[in-house]
N, CA and C atoms as an extended XYZ file, in Angstrom:
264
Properties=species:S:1:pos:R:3:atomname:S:1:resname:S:1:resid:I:1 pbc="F F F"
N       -10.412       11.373      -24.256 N   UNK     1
C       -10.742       11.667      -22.873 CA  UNK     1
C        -9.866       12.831      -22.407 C   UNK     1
N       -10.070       13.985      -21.853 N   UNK     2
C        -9.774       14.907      -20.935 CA  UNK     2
C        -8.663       14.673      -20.049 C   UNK     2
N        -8.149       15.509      -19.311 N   UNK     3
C        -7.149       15.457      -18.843 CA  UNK     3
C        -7.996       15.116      -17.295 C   UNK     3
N        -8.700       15.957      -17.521 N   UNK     4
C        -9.575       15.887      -16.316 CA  UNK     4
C       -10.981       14.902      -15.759 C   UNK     4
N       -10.918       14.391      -16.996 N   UNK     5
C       -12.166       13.265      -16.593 CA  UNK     5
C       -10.826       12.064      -16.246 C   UNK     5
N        -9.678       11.992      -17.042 N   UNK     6
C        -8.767       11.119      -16.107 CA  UNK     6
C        -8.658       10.842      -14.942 C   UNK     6
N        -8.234       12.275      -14.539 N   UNK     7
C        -8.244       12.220      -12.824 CA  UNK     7
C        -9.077       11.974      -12.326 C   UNK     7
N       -10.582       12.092      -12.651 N   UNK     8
C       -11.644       11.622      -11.942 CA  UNK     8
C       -11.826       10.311      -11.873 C   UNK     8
N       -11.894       10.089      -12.759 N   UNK     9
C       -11.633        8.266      -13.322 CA  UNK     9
C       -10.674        7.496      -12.099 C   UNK     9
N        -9.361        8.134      -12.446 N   UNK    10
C        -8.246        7.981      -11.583 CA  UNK    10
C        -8.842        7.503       -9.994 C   UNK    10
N        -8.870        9.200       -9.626 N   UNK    11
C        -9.647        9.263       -8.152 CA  UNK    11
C       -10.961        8.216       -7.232 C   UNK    11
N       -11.804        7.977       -8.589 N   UNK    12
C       -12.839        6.999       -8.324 CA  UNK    12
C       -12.282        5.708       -7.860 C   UNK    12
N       -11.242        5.340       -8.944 N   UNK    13
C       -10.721        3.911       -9.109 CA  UNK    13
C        -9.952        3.678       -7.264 C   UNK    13
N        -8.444        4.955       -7.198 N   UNK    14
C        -8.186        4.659       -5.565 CA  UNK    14
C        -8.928        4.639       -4.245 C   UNK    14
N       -10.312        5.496       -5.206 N   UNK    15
C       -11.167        5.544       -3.545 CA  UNK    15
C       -11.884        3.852       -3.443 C   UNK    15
N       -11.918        3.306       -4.806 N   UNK    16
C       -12.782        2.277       -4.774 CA  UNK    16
C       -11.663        0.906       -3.993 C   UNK    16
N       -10.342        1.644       -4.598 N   UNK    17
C        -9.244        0.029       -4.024 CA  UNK    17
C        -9.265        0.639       -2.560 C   UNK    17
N        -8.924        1.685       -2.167 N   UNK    18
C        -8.762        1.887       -0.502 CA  UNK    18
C       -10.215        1.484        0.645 C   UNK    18
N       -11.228        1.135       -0.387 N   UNK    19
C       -12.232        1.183        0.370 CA  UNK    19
C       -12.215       -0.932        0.375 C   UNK    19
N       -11.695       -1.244       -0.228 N   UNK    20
C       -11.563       -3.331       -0.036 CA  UNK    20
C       -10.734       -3.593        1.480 C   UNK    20
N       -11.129       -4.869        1.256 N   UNK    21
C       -10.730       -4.922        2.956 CA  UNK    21
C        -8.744       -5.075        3.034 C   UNK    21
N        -8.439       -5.172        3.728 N   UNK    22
C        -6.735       -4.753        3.682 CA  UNK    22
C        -6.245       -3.375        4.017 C   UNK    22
N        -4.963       -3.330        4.282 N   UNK    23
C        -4.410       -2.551        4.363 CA  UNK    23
C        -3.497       -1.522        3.190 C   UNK    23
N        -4.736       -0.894        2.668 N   UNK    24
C        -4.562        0.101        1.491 CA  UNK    24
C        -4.048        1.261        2.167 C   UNK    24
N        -2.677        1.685        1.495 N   UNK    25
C        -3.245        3.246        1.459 CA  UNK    25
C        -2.165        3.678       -0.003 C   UNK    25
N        -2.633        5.201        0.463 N   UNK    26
C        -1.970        6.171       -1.130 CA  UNK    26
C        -0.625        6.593       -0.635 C   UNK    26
N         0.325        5.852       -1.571 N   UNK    27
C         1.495        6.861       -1.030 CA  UNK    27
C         2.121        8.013       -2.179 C   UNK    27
N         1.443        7.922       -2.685 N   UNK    28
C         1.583        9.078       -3.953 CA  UNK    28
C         0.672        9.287       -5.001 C   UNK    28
N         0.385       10.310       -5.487 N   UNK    29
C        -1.001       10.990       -6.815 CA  UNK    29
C        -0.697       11.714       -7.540 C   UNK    29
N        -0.768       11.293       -8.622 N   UNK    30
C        -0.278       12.770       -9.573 CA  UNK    30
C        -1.846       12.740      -10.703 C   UNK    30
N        -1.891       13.104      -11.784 N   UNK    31
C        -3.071       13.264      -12.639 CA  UNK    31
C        -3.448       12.101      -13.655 C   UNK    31
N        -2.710       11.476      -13.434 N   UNK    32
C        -2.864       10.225      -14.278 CA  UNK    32
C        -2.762        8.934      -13.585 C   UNK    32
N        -1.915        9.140      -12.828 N   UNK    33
C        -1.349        7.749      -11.891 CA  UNK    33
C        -1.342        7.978      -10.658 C   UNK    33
N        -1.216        6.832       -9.705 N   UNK    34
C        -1.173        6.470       -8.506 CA  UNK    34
C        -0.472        5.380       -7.892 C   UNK    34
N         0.382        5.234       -6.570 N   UNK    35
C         1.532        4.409       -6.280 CA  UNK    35
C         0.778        4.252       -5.335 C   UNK    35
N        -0.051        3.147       -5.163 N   UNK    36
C        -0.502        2.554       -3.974 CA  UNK    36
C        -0.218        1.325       -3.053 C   UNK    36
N         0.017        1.244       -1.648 N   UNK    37
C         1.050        0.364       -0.633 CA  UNK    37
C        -0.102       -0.364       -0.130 C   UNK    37
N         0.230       -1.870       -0.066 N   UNK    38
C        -0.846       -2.742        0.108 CA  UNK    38
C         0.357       -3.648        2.036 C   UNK    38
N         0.045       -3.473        2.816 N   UNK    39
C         0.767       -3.563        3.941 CA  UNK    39
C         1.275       -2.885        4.813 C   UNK    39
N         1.904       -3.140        5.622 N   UNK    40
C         2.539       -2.461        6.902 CA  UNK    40
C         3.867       -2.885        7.082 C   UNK    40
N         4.757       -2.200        7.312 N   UNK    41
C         6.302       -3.070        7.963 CA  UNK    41
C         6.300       -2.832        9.298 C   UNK    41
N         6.870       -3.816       10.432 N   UNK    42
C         6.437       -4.229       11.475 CA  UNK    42
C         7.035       -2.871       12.550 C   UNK    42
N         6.721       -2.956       13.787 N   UNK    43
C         7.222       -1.574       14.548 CA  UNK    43
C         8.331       -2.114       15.108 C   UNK    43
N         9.464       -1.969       14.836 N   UNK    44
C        10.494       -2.539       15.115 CA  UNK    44
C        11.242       -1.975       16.903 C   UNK    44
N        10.682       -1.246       17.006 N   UNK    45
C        11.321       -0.334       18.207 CA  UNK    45
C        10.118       -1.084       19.240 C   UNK    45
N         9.107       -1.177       19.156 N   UNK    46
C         7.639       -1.694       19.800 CA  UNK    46
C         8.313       -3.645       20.353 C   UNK    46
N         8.764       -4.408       19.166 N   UNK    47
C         9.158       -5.548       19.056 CA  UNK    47
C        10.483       -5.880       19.885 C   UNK    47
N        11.423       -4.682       19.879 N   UNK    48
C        12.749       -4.719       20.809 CA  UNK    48
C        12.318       -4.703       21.834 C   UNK    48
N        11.277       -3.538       22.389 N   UNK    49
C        11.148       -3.626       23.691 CA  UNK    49
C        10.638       -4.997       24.300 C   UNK    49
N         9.730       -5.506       23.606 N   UNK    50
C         8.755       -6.636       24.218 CA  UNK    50
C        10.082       -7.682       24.402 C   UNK    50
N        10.985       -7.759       23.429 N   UNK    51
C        12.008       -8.612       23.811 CA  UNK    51
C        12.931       -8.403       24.405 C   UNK    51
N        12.939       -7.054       25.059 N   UNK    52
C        14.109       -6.744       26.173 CA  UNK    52
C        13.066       -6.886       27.213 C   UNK    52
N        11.684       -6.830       27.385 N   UNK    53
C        10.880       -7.225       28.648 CA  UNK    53
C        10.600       -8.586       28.857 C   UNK    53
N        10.679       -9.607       27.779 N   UNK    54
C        10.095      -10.676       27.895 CA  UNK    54
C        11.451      -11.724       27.628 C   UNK    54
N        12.245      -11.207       26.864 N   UNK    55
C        13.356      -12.177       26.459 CA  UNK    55
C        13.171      -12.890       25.334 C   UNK    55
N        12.129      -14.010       25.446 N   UNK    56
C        11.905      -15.016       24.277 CA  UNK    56
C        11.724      -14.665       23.158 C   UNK    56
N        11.268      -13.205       23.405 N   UNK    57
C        10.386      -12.415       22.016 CA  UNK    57
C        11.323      -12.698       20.617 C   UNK    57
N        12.334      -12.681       20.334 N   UNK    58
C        13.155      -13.156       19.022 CA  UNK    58
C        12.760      -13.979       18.240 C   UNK    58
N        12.494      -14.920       18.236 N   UNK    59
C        11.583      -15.577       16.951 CA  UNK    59
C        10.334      -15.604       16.551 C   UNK    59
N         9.014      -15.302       17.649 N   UNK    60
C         8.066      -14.084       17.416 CA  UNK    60
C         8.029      -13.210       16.271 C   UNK    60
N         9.587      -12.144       16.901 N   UNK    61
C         9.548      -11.197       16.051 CA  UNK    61
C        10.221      -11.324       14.696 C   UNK    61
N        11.178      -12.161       14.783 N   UNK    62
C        12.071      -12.525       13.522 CA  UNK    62
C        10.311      -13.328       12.178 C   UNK    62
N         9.673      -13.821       12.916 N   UNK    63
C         8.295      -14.282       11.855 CA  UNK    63
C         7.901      -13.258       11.797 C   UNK    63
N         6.832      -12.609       12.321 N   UNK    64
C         6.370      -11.209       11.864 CA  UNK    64
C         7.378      -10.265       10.878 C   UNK    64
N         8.732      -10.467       11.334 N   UNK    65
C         9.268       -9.303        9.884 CA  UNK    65
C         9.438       -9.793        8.837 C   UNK    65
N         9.466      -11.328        8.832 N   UNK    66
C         9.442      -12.015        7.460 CA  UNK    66
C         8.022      -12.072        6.700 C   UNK    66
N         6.799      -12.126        7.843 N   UNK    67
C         5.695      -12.020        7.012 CA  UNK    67
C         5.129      -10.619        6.367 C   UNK    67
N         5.285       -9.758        7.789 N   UNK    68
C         5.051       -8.499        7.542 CA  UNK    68
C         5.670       -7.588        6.345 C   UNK    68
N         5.553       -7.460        5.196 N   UNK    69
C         6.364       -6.585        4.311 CA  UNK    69
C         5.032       -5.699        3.629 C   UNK    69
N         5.437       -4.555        2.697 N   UNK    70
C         4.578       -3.858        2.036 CA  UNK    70
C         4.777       -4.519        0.570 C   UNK    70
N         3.747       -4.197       -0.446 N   UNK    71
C         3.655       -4.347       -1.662 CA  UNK    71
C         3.253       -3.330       -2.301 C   UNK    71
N         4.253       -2.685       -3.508 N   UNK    72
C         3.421       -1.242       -3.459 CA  UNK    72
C         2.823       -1.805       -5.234 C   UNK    72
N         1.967       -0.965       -5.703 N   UNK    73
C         1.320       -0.667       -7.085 CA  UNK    73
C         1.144        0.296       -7.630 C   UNK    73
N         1.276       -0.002       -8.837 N   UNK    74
C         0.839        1.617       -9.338 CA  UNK    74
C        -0.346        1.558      -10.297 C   UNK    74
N        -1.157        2.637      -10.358 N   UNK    75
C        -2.214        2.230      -11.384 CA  UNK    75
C        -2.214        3.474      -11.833 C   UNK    75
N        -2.506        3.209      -13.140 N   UNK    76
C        -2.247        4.303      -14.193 CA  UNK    76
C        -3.778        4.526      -14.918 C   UNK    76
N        -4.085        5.173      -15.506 N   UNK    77
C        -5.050        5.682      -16.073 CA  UNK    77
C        -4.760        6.096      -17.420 C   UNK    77
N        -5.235        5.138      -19.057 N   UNK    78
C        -4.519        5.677      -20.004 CA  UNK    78
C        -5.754        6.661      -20.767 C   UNK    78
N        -5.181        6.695      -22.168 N   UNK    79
C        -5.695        7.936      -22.842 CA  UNK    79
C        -7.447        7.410      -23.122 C   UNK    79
N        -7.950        6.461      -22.757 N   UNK    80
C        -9.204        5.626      -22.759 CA  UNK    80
C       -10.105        5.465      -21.993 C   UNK    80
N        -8.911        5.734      -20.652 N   UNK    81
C       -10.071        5.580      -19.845 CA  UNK    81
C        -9.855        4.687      -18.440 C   UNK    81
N        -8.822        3.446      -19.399 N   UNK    82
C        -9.178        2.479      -18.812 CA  UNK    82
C        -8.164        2.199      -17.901 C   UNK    82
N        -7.894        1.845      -16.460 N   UNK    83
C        -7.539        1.291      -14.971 CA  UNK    83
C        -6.740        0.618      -15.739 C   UNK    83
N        -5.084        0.095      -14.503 N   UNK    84
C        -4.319       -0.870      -14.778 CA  UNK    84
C        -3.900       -0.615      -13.256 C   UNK    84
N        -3.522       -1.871      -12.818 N   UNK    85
C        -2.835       -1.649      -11.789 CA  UNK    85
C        -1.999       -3.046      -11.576 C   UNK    85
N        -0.689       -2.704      -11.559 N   UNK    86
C         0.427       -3.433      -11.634 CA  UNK    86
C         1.449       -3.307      -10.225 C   UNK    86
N         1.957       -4.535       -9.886 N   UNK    87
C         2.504       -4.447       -8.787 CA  UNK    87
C         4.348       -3.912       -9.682 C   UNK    87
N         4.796       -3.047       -8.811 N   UNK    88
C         6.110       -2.689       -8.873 CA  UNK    88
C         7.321       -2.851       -7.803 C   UNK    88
């Protein structure tokens, strides 16, 4: 396989994971591989305020940053062809 039918391969495969339901995106691409972030980390400046307006807000927010984390992956594309995508 080509260097370049890789990347296509490649390209197909992230457009196909960013398009599932969740919070996909690309945080890096090179010609073979891809480091893709499955989450959000919480707005921490957004969460202070509500708890300097509301007070109680602290354990609210203390759950949301424990649930809220990212998971990133990478998926690689080998000399075949064939998709892998592994959490790192």
């Amino acid at each position: 396989m080509t260097d370049e039918q890789r990347r296509q391969v490649l390209a197909k495969a992230v457009v196909a994971k960013l398009a599932q339901p969740g919070r996909w995106r690309v945080e890096m691409q090179a010609d073979d591989y891809a480091v893709l972030v499955w989450g959000r980390r919480p707005n921490h400046l957004l969460h202070f305020v509500i708890f300097l307006i509301f007070g109680a807000w602290l354990l609210p927010w203390m759950l949301i940053t424990l649930v809220s984390h990212e998971r990133r992956y990478l998926m690689e594309v080998d000399d075949t062809g064939e998709v892998s995508l592994r959490r790192i």
